[in-house]
PQR file with spaces between the fields and no chain letter, atoms N, CA, C, O and H, PARSE charges and radii, in Angstrom:
ATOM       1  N    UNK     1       0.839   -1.175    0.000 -0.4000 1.5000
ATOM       2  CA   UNK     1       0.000    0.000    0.000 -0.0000 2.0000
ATOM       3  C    UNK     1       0.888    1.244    0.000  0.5500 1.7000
ATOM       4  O    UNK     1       1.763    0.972    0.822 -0.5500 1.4000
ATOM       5  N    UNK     2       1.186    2.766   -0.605 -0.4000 1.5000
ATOM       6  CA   UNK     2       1.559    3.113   -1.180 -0.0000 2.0000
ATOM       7  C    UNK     2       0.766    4.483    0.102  0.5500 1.7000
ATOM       8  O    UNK     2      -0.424    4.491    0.419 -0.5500 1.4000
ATOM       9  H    UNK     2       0.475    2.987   -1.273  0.4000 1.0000
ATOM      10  N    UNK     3       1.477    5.156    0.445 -0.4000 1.5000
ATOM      11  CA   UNK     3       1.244    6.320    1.053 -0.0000 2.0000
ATOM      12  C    UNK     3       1.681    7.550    0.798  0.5500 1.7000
ATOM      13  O    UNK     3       2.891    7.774    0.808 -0.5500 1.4000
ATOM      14  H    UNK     3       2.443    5.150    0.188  0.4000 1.0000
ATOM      15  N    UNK     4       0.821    8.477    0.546 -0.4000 1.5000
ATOM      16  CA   UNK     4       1.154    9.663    0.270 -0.0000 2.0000
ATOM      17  C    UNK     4       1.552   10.884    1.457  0.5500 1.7000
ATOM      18  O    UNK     4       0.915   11.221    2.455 -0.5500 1.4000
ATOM      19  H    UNK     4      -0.162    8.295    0.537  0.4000 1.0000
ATOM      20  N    UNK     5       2.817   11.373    0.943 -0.4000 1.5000
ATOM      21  CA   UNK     5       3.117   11.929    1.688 -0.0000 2.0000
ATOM      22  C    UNK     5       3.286   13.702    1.673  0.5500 1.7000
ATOM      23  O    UNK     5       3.840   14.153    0.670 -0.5500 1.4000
ATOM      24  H    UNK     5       3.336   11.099    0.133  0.4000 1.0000
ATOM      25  N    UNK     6       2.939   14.463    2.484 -0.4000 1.5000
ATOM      26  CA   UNK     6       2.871   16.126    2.459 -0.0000 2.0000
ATOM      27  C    UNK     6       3.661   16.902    2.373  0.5500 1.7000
ATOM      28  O    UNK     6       3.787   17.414    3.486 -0.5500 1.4000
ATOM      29  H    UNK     6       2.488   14.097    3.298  0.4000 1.0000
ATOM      30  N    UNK     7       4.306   17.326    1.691 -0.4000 1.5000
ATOM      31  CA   UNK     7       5.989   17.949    1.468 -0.0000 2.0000
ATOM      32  C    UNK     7       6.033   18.748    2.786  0.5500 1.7000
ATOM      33  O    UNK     7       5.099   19.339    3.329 -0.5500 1.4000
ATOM      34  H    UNK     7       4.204   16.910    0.787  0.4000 1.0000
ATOM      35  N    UNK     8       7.379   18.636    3.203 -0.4000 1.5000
ATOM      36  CA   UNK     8       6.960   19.878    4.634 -0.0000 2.0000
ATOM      37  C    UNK     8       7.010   21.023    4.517  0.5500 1.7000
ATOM      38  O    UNK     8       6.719   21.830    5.400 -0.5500 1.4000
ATOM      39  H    UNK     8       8.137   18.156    2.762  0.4000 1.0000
ATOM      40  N    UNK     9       7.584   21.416    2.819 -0.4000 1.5000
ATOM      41  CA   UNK     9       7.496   23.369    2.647 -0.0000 2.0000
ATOM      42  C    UNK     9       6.533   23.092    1.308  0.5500 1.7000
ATOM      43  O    UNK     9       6.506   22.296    0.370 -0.5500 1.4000
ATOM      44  H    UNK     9       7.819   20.761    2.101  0.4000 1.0000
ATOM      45  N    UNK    10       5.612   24.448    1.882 -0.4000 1.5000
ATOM      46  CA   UNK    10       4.369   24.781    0.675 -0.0000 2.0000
ATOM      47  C    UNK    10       5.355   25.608    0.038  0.5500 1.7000
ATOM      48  O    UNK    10       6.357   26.157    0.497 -0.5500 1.4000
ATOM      49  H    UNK    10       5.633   25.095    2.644  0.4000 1.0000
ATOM      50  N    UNK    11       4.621   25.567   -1.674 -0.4000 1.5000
ATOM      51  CA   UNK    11       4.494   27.165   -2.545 -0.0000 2.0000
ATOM      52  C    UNK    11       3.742   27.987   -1.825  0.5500 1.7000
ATOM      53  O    UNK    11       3.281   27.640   -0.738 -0.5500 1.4000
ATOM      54  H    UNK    11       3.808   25.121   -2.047  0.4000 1.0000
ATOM      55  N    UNK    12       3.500   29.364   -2.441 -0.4000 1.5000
ATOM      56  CA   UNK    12       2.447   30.424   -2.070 -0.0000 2.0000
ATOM      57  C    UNK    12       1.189   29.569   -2.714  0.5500 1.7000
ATOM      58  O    UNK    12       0.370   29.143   -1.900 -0.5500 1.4000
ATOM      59  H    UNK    12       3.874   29.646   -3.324  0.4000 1.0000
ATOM      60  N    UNK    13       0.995   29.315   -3.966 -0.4000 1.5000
ATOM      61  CA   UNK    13       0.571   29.274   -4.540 -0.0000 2.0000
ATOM      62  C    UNK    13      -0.390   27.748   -3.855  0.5500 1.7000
ATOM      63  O    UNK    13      -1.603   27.851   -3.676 -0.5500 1.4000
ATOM      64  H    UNK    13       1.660   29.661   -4.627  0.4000 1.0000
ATOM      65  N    UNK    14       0.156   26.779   -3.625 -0.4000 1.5000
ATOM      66  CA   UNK    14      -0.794   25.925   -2.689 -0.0000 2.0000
ATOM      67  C    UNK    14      -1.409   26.178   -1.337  0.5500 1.7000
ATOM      68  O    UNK    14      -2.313   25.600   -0.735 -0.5500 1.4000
ATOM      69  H    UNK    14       1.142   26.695   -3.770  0.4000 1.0000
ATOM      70  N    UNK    15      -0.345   27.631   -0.918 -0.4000 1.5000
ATOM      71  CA   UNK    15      -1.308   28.117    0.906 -0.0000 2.0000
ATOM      72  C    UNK    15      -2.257   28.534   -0.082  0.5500 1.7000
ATOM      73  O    UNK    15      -3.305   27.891   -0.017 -0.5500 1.4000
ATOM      74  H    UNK    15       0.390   28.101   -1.408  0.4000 1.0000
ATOM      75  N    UNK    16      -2.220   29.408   -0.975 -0.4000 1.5000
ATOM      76  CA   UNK    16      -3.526   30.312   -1.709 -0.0000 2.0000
ATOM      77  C    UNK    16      -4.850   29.277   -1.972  0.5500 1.7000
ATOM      78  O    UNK    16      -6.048   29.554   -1.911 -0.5500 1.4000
ATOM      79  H    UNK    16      -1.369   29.931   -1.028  0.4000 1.0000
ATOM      80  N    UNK    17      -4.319   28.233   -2.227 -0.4000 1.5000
ATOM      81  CA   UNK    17      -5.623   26.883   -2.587 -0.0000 2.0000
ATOM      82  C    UNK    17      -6.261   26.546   -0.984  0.5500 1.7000
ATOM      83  O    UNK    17      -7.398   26.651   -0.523 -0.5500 1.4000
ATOM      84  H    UNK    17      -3.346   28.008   -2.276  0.4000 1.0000
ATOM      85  N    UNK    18      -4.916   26.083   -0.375 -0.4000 1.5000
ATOM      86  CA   UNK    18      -5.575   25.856    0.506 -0.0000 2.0000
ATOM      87  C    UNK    18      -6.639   26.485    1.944  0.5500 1.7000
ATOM      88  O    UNK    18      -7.427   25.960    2.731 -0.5500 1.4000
ATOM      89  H    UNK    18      -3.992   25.998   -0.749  0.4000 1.0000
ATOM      90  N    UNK    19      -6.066   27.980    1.686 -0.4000 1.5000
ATOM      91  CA   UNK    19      -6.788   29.136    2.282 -0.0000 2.0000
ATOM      92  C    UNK    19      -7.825   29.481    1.407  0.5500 1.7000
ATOM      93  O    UNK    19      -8.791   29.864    2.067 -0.5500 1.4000
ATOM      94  H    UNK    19      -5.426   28.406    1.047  0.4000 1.0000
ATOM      95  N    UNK    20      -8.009   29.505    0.350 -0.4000 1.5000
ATOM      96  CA   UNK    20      -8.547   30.260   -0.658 -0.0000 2.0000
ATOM      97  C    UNK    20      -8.395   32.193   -0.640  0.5500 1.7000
ATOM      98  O    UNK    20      -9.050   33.170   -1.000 -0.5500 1.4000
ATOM      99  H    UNK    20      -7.224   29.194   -0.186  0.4000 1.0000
ATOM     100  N    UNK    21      -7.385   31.949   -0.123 -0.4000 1.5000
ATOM     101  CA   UNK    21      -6.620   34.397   -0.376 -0.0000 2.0000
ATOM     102  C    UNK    21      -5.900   33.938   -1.172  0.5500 1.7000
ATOM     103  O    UNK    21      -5.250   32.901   -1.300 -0.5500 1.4000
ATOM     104  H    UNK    21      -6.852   31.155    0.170  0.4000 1.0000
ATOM     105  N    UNK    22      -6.149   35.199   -1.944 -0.4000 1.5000
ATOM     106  CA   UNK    22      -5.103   35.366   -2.933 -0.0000 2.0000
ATOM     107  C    UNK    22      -3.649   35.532   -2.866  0.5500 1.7000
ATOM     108  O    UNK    22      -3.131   35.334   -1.767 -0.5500 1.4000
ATOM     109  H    UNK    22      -6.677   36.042   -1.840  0.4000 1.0000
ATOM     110  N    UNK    23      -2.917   35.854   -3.832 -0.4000 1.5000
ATOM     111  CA   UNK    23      -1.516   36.050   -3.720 -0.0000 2.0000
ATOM     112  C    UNK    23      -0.812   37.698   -2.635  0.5500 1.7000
ATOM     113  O    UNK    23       0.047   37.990   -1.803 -0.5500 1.4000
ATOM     114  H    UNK    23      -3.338   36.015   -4.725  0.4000 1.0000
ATOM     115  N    UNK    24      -1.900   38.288   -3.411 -0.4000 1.5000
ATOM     116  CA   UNK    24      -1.348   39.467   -2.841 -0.0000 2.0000
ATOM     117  C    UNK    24      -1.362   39.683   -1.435  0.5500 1.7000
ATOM     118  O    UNK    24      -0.343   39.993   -0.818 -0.5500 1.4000
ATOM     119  H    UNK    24      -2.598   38.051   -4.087  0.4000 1.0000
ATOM     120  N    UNK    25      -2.822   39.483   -0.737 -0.4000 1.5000
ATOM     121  CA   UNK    25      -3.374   39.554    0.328 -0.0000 2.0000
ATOM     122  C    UNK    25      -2.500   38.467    1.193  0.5500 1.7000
ATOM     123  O    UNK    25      -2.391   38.845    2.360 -0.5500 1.4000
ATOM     124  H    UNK    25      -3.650   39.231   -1.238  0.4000 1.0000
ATOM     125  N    UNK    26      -1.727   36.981    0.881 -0.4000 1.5000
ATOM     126  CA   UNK    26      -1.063   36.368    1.227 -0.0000 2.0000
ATOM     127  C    UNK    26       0.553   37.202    1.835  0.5500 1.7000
ATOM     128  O    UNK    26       1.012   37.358    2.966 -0.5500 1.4000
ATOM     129  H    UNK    26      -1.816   36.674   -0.067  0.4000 1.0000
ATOM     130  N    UNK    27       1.039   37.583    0.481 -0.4000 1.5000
ATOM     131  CA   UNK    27       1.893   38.861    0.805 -0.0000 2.0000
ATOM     132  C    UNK    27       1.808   39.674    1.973  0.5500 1.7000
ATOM     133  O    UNK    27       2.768   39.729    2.741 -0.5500 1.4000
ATOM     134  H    UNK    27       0.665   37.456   -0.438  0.4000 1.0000
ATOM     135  N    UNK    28       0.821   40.272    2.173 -0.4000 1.5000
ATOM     136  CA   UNK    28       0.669   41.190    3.418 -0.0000 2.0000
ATOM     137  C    UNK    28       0.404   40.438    4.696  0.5500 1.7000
ATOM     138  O    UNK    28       0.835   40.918    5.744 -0.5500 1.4000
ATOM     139  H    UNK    28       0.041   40.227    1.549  0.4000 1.0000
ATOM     140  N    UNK    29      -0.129   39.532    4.705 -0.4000 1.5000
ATOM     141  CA   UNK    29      -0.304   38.602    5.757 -0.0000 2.0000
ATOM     142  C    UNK    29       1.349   38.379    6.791  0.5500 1.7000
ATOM     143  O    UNK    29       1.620   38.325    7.991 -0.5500 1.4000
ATOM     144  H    UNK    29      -0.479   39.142    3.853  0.4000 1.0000
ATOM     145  N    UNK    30       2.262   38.292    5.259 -0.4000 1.5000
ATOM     146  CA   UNK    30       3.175   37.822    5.726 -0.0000 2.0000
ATOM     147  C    UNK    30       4.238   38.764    6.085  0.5500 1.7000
ATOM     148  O    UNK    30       5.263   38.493    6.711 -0.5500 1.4000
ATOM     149  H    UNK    30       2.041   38.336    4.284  0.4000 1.0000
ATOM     150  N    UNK    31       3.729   40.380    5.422 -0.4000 1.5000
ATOM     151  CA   UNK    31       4.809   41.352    5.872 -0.0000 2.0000
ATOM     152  C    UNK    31       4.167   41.520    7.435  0.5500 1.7000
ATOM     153  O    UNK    31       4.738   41.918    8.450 -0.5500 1.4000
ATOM     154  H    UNK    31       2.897   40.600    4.913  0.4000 1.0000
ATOM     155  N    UNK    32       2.503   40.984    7.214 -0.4000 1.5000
ATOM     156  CA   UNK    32       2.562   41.892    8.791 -0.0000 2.0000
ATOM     157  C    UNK    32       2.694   40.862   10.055  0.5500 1.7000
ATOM     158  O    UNK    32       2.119   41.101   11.117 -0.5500 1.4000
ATOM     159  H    UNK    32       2.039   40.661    6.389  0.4000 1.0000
ATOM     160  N    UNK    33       3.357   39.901    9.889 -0.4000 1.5000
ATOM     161  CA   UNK    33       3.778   38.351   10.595 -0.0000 2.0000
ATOM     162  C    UNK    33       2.668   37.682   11.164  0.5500 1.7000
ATOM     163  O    UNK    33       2.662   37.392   12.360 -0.5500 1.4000
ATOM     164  H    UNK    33       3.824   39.707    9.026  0.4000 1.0000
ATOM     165  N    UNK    34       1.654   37.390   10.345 -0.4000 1.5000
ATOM     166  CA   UNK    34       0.210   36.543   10.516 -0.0000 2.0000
ATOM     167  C    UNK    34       0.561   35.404   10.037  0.5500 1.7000
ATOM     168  O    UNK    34       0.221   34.373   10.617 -0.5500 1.4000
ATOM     169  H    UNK    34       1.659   37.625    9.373  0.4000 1.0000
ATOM     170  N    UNK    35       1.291   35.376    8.914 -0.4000 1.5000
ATOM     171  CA   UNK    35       2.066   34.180    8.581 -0.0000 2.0000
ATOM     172  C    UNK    35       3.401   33.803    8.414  0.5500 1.7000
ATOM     173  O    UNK    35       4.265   34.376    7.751 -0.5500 1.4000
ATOM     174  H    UNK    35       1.567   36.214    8.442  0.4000 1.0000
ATOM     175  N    UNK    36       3.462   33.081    8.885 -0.4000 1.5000
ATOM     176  CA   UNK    36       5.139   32.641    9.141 -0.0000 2.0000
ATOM     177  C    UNK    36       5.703   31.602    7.688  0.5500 1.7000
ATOM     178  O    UNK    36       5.198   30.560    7.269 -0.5500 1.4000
ATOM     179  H    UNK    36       2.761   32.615    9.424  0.4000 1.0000
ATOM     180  N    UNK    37       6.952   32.382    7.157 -0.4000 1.5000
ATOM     181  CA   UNK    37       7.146   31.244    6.180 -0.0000 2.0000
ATOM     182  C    UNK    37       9.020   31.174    6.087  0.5500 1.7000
ATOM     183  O    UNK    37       9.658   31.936    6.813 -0.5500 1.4000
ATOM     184  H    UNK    37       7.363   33.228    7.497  0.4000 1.0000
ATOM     185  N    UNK    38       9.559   30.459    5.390 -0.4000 1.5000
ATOM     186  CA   UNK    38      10.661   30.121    5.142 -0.0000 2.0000
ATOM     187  C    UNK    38      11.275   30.825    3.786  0.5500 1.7000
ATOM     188  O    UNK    38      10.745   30.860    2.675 -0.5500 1.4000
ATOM     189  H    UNK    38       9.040   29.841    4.801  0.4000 1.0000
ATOM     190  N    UNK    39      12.463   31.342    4.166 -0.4000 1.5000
ATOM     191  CA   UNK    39      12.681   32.114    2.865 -0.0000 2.0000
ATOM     192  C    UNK    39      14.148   31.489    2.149  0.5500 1.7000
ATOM     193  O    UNK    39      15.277   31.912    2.397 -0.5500 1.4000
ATOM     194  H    UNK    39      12.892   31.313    5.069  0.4000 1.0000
ATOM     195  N    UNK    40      13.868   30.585    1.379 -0.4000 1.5000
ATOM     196  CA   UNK    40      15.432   29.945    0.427 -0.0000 2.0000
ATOM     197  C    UNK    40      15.734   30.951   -0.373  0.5500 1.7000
ATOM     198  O    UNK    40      14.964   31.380   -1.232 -0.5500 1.4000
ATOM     199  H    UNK    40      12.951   30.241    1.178  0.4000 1.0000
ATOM     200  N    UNK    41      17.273   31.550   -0.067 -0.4000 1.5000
ATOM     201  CA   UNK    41      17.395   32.505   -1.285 -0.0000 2.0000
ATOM     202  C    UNK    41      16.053   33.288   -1.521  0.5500 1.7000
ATOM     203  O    UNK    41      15.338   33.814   -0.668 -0.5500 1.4000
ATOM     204  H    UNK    41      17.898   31.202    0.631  0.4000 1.0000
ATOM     205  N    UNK    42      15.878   33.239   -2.921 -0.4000 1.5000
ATOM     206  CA   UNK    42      14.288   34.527   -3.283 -0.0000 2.0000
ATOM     207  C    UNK    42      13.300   33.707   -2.824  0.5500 1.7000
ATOM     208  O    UNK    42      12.421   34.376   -2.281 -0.5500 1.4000
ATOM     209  H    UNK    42      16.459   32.812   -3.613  0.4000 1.0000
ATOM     210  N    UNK    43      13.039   32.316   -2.815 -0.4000 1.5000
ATOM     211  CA   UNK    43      11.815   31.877   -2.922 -0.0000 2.0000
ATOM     212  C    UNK    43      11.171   31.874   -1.486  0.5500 1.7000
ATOM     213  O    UNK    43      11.775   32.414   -0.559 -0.5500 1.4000
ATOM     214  H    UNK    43      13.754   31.773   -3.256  0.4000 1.0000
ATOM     215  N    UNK    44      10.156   31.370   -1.327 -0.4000 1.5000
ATOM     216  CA   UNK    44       9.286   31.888   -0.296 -0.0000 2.0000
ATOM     217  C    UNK    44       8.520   30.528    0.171  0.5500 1.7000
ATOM     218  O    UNK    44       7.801   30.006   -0.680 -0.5500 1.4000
ATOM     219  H    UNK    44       9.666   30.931   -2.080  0.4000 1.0000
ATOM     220  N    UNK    45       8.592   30.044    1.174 -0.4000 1.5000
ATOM     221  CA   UNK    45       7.763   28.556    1.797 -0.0000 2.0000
ATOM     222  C    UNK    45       7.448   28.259    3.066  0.5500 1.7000
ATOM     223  O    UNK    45       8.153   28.192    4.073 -0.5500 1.4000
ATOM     224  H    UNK    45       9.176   30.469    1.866  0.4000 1.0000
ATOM     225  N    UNK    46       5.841   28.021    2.823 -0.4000 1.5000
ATOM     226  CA   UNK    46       5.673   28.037    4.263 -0.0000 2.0000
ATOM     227  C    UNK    46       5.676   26.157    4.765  0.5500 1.7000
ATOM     228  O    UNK    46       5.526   25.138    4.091 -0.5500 1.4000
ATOM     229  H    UNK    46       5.269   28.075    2.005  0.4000 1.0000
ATOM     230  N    UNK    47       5.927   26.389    6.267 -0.4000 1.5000
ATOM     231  CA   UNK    47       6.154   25.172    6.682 -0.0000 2.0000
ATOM     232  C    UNK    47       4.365   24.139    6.755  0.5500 1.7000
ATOM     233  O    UNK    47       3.387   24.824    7.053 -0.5500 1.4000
ATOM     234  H    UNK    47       6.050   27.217    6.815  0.4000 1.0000
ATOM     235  N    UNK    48       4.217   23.188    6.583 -0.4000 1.5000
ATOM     236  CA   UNK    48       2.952   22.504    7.101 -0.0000 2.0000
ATOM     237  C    UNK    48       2.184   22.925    8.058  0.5500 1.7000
ATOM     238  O    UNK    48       1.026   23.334    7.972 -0.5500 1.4000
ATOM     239  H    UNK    48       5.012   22.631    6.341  0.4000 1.0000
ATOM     240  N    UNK    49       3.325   22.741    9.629 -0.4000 1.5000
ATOM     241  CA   UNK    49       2.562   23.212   10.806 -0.0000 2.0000
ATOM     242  C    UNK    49       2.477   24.630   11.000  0.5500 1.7000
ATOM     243  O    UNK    49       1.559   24.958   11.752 -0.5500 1.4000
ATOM     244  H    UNK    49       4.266   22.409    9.699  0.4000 1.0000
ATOM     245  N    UNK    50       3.175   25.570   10.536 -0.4000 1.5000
ATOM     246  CA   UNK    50       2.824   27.170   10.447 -0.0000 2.0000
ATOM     247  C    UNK    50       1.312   27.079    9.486  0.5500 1.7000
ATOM     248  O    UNK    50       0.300   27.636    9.913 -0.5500 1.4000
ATOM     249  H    UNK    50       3.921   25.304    9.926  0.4000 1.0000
ATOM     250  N    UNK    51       1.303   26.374    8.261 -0.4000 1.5000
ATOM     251  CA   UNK    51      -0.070   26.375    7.125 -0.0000 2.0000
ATOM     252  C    UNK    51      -1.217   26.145    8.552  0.5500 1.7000
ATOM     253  O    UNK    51      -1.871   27.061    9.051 -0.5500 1.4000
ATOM     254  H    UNK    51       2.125   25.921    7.914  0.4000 1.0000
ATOM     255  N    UNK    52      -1.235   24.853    8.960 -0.4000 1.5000
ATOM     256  CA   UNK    52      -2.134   24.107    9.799 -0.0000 2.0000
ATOM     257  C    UNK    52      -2.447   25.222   11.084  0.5500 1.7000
ATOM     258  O    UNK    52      -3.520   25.506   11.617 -0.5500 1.4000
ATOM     259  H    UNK    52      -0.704   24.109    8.555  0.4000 1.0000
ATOM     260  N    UNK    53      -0.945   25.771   11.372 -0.4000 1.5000
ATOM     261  CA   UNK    53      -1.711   26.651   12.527 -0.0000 2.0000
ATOM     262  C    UNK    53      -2.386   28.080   12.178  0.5500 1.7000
ATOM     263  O    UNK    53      -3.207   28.732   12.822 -0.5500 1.4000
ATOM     264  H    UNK    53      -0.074   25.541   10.938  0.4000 1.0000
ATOM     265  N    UNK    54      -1.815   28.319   11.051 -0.4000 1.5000
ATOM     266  CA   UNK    54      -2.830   29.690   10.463 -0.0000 2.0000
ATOM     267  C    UNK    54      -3.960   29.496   10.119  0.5500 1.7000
ATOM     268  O    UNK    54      -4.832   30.364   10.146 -0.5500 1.4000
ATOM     269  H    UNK    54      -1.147   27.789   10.528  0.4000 1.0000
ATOM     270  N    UNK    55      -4.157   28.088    9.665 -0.4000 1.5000
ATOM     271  CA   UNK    55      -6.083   28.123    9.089 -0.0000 2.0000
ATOM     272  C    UNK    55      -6.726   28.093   10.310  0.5500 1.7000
ATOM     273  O    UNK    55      -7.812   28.650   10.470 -0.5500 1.4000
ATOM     274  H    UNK    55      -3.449   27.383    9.643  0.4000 1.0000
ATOM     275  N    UNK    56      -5.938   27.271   11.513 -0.4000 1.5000
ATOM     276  CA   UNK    56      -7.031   27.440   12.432 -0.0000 2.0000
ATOM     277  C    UNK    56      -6.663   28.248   13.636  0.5500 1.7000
ATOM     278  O    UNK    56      -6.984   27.928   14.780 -0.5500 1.4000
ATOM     279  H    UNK    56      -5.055   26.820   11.384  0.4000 1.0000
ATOM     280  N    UNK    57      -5.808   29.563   13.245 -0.4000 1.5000
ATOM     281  CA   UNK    57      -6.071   30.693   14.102 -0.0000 2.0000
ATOM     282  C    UNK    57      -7.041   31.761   13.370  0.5500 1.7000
ATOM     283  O    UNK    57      -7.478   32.711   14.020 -0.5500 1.4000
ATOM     284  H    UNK    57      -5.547   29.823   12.316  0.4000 1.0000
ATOM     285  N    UNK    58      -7.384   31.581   11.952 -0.4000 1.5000
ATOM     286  CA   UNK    58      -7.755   32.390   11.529 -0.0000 2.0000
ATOM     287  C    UNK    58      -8.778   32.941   11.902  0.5500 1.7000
ATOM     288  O    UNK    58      -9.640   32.122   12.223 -0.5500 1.4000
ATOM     289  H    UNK    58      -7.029   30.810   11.424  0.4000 1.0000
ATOM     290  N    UNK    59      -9.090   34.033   12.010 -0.4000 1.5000
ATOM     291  CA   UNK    59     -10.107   35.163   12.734 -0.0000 2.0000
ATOM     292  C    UNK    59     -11.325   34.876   11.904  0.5500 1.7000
ATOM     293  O    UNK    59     -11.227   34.030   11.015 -0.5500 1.4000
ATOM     294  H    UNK    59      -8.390   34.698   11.749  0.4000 1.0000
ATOM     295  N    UNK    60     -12.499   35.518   12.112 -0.4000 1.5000
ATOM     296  CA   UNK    60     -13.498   35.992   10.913 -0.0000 2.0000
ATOM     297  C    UNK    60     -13.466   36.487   10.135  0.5500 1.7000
ATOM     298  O    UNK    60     -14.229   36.353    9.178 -0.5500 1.4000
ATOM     299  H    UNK    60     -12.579   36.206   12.834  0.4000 1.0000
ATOM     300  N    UNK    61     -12.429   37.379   10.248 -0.4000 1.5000
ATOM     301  CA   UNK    61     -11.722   38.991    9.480 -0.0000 2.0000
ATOM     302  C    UNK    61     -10.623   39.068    9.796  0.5500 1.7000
ATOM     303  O    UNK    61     -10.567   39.193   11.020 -0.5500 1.4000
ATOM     304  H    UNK    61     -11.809   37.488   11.025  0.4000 1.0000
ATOM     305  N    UNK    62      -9.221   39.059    9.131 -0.4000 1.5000
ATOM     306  CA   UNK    62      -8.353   39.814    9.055 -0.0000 2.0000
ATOM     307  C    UNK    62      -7.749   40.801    8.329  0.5500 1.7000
ATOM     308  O    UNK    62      -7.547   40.507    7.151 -0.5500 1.4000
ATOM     309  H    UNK    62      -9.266   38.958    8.137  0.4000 1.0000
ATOM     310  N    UNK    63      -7.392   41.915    8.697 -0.4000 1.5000
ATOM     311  CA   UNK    63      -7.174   42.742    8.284 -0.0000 2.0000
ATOM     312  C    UNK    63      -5.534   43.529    8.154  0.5500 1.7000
ATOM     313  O    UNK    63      -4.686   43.813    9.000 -0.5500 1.4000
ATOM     314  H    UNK    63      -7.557   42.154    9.655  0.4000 1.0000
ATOM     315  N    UNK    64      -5.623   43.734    6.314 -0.4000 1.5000
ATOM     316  CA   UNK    64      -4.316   43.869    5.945 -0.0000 2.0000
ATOM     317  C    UNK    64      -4.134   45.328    5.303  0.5500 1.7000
ATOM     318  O    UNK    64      -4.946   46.234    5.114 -0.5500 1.4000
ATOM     319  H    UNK    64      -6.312   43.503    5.626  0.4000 1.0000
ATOM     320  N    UNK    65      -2.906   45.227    5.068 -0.4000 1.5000
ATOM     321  CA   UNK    65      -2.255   46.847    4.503 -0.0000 2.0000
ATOM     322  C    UNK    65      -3.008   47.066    2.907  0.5500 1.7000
ATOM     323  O    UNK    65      -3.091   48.144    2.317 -0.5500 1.4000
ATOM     324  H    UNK    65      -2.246   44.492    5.222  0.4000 1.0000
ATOM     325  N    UNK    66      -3.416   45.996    2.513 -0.4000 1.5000
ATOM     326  CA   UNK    66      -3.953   46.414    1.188 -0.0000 2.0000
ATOM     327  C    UNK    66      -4.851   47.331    0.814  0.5500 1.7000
ATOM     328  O    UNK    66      -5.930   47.286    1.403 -0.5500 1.4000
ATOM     329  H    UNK    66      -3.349   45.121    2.992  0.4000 1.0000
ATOM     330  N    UNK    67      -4.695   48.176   -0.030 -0.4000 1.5000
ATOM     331  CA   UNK    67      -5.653   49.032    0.015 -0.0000 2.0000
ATOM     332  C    UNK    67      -7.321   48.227   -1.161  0.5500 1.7000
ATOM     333  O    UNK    67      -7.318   47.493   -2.148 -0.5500 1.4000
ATOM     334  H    UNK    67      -3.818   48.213   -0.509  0.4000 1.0000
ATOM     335  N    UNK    68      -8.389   48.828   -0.413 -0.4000 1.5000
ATOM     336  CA   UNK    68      -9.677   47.907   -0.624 -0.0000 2.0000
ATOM     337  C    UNK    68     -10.773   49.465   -1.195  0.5500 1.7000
ATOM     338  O    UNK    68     -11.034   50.485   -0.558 -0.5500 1.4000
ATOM     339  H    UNK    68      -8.391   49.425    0.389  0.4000 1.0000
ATOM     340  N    UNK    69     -11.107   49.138   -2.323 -0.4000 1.5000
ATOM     341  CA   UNK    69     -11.755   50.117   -3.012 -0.0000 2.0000
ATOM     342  C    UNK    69     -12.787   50.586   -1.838  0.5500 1.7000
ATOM     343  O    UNK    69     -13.113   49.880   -0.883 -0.5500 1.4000
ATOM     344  H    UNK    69     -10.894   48.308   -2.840  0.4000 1.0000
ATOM     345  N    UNK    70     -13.245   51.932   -2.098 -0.4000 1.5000
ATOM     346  CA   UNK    70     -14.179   52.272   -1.220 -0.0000 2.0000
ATOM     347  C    UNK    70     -15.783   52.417   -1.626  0.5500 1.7000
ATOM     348  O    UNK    70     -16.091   52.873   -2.727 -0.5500 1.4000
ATOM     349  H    UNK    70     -12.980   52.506   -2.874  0.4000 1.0000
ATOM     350  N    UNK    71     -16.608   52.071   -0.830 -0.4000 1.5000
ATOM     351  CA   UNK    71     -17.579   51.937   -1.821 -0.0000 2.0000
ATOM     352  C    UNK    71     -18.821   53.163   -1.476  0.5500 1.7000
ATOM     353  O    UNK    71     -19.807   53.266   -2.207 -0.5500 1.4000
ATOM     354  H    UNK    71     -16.358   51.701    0.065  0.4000 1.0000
């Protein structure tokens, strides 16, 4: 039987799936240290248990530096 296993560093691009935020809003998350990630050289990765503990600290609302049209 054949087990699959969870890489221990994400892309952005799979926290973004697995949160469903976008890239940018991911970005700010992470300048404003809501999320914790690993930085190789340029690239950017977050660990499993940092992913696992951000979905389930996540608030109702968080709120980032992005600017959000006004309506």
């Amino acid at each position: 039987m054949d087990t699959i296993t969870t890489p221990a560093l994400h892309k952005l691009s799979y926290v973004s799936e697995r949160t469903g935020l976008g890239r940018t809003t991911l970005y700010d998350l992470i300048t404003n240290g809501h999320l914790k990630v690993v930085r190789v050289g340029r690239a950017i990765r977050v660990k499993e248990a940092d992913l696992v503990e951000f979905i389930n600290s996540m608030p109702d609302k968080i709120t980032t530096t992005s600017k959000t049209p006004k309506v």
